[in-house]
N, CA, C and O atoms as a GROMACS GRO file, in nm:
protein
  332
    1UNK      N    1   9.435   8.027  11.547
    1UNK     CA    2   9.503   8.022  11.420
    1UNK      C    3   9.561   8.161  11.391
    1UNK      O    4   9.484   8.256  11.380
    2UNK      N    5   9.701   8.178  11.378
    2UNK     CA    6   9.742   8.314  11.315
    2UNK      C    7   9.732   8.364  11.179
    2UNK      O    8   9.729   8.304  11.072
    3UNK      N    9   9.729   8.481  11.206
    3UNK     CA   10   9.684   8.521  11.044
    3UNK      C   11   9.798   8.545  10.946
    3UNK      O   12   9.901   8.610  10.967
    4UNK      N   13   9.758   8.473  10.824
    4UNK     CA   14   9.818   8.444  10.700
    4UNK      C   15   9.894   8.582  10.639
    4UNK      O   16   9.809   8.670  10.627
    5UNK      N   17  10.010   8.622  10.604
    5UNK     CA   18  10.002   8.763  10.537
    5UNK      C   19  10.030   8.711  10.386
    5UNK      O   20  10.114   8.628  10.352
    6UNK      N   21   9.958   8.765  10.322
    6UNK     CA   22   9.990   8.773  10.155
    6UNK      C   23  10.018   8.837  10.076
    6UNK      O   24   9.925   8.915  10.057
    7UNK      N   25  10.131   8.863   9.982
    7UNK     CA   26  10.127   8.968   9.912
    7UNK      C   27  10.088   8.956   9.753
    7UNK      O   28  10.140   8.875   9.677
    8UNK      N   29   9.989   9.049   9.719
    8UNK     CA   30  10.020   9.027   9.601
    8UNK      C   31  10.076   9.144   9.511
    8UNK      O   32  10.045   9.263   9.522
    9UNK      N   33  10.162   9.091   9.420
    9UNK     CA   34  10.176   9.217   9.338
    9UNK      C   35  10.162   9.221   9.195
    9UNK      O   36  10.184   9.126   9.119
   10UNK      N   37  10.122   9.352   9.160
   10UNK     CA   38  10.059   9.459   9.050
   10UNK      C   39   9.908   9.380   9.056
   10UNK      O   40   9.831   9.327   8.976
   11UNK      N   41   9.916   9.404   9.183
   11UNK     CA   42   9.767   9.450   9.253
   11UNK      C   43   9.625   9.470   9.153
   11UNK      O   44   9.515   9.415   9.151
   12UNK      N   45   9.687   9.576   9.076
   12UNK     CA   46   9.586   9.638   8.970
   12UNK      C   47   9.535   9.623   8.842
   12UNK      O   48   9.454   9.689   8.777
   13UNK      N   49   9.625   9.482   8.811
   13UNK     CA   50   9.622   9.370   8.692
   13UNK      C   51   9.509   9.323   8.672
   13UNK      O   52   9.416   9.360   8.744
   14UNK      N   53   9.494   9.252   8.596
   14UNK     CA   54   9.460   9.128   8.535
   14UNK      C   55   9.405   9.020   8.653
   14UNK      O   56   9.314   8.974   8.723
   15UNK      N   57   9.569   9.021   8.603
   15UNK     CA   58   9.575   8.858   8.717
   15UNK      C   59   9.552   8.892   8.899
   15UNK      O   60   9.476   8.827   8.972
   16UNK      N   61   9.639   9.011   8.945
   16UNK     CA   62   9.644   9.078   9.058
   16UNK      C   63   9.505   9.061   9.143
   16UNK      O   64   9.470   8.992   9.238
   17UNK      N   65   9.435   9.176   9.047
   17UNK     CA   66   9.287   9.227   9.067
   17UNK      C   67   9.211   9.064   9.110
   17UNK      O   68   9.186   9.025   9.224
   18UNK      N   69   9.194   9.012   9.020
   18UNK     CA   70   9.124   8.868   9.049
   18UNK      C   71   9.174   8.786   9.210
   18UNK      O   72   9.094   8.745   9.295
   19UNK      N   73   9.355   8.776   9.218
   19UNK     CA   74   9.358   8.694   9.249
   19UNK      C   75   9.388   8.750   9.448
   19UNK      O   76   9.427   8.681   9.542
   20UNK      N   77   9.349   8.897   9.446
   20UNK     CA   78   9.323   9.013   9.543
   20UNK      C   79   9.198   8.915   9.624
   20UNK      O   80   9.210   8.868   9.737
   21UNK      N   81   9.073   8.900   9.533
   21UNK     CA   82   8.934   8.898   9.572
   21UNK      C   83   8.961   8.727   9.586
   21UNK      O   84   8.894   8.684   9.680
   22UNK      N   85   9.024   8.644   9.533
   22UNK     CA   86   9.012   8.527   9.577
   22UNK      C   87   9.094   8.495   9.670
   22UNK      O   88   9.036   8.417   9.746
   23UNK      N   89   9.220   8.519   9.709
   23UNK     CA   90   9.253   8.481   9.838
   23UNK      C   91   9.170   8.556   9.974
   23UNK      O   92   9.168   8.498  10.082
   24UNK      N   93   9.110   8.678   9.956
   24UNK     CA   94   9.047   8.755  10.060
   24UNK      C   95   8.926   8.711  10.078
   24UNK      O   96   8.856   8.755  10.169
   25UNK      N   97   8.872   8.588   9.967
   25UNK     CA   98   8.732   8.511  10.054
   25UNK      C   99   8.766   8.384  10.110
   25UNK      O  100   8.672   8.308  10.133
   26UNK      N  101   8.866   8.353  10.133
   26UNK     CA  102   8.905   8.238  10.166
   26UNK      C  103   8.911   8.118  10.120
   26UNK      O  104   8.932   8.019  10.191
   27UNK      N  105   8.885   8.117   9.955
   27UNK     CA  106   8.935   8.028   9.857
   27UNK      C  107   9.062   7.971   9.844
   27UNK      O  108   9.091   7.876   9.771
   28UNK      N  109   9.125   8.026   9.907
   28UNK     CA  110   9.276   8.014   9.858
   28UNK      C  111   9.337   7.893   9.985
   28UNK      O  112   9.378   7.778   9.973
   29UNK      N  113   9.320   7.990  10.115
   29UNK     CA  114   9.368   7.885  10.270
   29UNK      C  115   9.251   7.824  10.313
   29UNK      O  116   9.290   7.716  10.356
   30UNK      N  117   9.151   7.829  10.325
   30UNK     CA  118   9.010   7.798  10.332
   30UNK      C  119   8.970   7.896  10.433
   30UNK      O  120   9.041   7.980  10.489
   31UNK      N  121   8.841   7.872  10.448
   31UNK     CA  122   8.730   7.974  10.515
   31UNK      C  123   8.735   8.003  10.609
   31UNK      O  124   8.657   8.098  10.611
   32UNK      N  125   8.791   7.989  10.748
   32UNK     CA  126   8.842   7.976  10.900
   32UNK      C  127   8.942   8.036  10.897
   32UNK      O  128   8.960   8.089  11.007
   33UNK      N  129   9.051   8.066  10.802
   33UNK     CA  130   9.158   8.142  10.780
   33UNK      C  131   9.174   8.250  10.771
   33UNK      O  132   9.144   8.300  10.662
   34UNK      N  133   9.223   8.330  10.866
   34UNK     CA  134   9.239   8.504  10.897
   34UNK      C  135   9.362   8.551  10.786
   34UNK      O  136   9.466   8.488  10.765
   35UNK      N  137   9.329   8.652  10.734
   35UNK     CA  138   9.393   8.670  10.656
   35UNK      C  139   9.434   8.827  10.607
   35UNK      O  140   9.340   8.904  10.588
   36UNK      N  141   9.578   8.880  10.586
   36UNK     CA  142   9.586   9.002  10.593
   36UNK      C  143   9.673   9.019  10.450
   36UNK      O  144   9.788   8.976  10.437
   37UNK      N  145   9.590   9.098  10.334
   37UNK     CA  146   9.659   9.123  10.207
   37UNK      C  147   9.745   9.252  10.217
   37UNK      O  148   9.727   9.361  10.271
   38UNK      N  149   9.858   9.191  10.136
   38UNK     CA  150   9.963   9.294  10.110
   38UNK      C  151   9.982   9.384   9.955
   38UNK      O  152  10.092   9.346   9.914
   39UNK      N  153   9.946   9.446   9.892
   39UNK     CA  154   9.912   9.451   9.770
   39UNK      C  155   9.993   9.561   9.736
   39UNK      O  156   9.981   9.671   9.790
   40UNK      N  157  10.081   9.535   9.641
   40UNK     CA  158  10.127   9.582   9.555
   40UNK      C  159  10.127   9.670   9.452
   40UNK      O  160  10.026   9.654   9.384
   41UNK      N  161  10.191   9.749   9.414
   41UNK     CA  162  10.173   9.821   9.241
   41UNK      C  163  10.245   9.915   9.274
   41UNK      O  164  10.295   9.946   9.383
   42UNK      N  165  10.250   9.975   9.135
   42UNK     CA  166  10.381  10.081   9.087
   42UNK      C  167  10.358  10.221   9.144
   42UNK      O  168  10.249  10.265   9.180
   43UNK      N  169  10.476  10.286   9.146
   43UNK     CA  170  10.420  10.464   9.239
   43UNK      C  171  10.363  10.534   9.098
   43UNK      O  172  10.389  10.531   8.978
   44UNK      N  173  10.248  10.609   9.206
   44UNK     CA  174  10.193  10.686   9.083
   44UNK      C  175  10.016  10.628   9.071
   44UNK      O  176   9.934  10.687   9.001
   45UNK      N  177   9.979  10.486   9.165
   45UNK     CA  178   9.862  10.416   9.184
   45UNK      C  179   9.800  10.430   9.264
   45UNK      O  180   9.689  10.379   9.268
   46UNK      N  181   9.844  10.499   9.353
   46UNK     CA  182   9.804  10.509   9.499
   46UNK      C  183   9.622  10.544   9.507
   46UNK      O  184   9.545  10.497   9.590
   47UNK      N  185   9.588  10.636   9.395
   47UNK     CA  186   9.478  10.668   9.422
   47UNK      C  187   9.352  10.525   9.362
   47UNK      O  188   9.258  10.492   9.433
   48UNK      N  189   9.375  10.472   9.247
   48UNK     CA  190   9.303  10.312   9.188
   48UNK      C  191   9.372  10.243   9.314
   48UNK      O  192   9.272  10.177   9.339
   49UNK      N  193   9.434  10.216   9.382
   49UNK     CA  194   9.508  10.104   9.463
   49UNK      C  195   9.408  10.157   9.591
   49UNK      O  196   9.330  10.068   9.627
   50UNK      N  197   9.400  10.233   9.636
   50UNK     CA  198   9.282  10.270   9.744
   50UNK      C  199   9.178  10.228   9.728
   50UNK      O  200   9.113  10.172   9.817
   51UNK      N  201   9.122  10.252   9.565
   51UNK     CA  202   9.004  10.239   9.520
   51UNK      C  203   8.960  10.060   9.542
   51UNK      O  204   8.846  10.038   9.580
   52UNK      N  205   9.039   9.958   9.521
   52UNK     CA  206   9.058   9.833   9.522
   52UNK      C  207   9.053   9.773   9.698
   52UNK      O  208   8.990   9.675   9.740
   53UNK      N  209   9.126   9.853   9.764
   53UNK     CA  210   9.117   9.856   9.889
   53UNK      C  211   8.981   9.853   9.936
   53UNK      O  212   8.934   9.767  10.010
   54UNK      N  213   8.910   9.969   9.883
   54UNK     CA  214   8.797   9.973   9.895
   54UNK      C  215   8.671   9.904   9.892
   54UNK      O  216   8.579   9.922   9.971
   55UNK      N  217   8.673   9.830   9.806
   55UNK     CA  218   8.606   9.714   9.723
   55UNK      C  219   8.594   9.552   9.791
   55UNK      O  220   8.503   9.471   9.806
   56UNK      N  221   8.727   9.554   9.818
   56UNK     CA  222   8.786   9.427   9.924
   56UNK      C  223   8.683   9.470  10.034
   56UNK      O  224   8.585   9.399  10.057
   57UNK      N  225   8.705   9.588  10.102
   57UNK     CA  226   8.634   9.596  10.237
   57UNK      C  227   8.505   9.642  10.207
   57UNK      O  228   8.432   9.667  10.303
   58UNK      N  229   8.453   9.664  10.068
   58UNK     CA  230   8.313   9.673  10.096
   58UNK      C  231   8.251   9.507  10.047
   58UNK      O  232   8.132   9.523  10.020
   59UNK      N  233   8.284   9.381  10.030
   59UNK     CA  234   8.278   9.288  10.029
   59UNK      C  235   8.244   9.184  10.171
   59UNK      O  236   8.185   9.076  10.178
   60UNK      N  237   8.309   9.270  10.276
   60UNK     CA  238   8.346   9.214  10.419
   60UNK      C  239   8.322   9.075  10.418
   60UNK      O  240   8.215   9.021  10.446
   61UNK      N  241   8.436   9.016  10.382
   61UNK     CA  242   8.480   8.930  10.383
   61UNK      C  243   8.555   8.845  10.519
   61UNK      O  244   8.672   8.859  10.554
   62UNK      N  245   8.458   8.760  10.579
   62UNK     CA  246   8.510   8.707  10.711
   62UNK      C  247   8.596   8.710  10.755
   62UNK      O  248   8.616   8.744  10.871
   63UNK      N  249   8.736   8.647  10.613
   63UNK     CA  250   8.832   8.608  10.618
   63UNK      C  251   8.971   8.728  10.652
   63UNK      O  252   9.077   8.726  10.715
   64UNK      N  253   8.895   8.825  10.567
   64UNK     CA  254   9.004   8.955  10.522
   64UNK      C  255   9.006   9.021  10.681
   64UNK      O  256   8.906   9.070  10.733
   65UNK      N  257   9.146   9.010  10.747
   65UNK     CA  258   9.144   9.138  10.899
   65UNK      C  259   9.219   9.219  10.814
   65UNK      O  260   9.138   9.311  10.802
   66UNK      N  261   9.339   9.260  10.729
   66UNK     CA  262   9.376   9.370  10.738
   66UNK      C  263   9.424   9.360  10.570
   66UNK      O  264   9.454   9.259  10.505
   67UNK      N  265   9.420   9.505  10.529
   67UNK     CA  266   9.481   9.533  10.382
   67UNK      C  267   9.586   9.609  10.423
   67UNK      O  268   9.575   9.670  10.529
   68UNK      N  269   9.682   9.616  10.361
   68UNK     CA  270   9.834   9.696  10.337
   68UNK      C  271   9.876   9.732  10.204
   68UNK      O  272   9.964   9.666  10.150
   69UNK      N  273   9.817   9.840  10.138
   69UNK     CA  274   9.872   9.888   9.991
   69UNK      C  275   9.989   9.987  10.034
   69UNK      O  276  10.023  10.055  10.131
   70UNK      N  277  10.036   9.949   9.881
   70UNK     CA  278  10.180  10.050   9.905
   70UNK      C  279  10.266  10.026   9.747
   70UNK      O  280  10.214   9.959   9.658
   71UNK      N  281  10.410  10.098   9.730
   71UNK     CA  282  10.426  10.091   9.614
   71UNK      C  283  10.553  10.039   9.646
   71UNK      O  284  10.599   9.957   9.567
   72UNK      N  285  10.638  10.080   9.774
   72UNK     CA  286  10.760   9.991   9.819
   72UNK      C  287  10.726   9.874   9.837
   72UNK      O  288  10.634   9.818   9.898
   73UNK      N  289  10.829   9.834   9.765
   73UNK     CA  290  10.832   9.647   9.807
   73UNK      C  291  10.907   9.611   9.963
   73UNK      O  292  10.861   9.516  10.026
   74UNK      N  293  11.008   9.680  10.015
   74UNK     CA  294  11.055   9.644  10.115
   74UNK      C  295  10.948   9.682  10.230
   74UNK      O  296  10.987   9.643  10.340
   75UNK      N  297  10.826   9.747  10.233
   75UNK     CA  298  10.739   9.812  10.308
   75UNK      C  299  10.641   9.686  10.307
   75UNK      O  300  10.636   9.632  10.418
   76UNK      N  301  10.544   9.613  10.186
   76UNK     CA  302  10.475   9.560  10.142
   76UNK      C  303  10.532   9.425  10.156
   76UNK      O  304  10.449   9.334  10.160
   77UNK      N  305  10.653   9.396  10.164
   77UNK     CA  306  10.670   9.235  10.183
   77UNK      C  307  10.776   9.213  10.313
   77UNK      O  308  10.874   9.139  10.308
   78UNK      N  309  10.743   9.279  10.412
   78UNK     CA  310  10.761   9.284  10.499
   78UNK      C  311  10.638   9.197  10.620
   78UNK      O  312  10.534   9.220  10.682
   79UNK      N  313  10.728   9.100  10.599
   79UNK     CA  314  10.652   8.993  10.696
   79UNK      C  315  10.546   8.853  10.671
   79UNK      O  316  10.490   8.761  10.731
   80UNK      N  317  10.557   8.889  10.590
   80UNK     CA  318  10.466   8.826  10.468
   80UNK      C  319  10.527   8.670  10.477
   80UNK      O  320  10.647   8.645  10.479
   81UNK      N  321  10.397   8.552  10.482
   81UNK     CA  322  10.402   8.443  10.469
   81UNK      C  323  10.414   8.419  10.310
   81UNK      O  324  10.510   8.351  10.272
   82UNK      N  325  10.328   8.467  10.219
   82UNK     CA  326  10.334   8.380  10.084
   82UNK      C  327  10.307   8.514   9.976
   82UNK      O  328  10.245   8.616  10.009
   83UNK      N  329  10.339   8.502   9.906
   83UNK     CA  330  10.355   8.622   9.758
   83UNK      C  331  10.311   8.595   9.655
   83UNK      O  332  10.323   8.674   9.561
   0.00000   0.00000   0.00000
């Protein structure tokens, strides 16, 4: 199975933040599903947007192979199956 890319953006939201941790346990494609988040937010986040990064991978989450933060969108939705 190839892995899913997702992006989400303003990452650091509300809605973002939540919906970061639920596609990365495999709620979203189901549980067997490899999955690589693309996450979003405004320049100037970089250092909370790491911090979130962080969190995801201290979770280790089966599902999650790779995170990609960033504040360009042409960088961040680059390749990306679903947004």
């Amino acid at each position: 199975m190839a892995i899913i890319r997702c992006a989400v953006t303003g990452a650091l939201g509300n809605v973002g933040y939540s919906l970061a941790f639920f596609v990365a346990s495999g709620m979203l494609f189901g549980p067997k599903q490899k999955i690589a988040l693309h996450l979003l937010e405004v320049p100037g986040l970089a250092g909370p947007l790491e911090g979130l990064r962080m969190e995801l991978e201290d979770c280790a989450f089966d599902t999650l192979e790779e995170i990609r933060t960033g504040s360009d969108p042409f960088v961040i939705f680059q390749d990306i199956d679903y947004a």
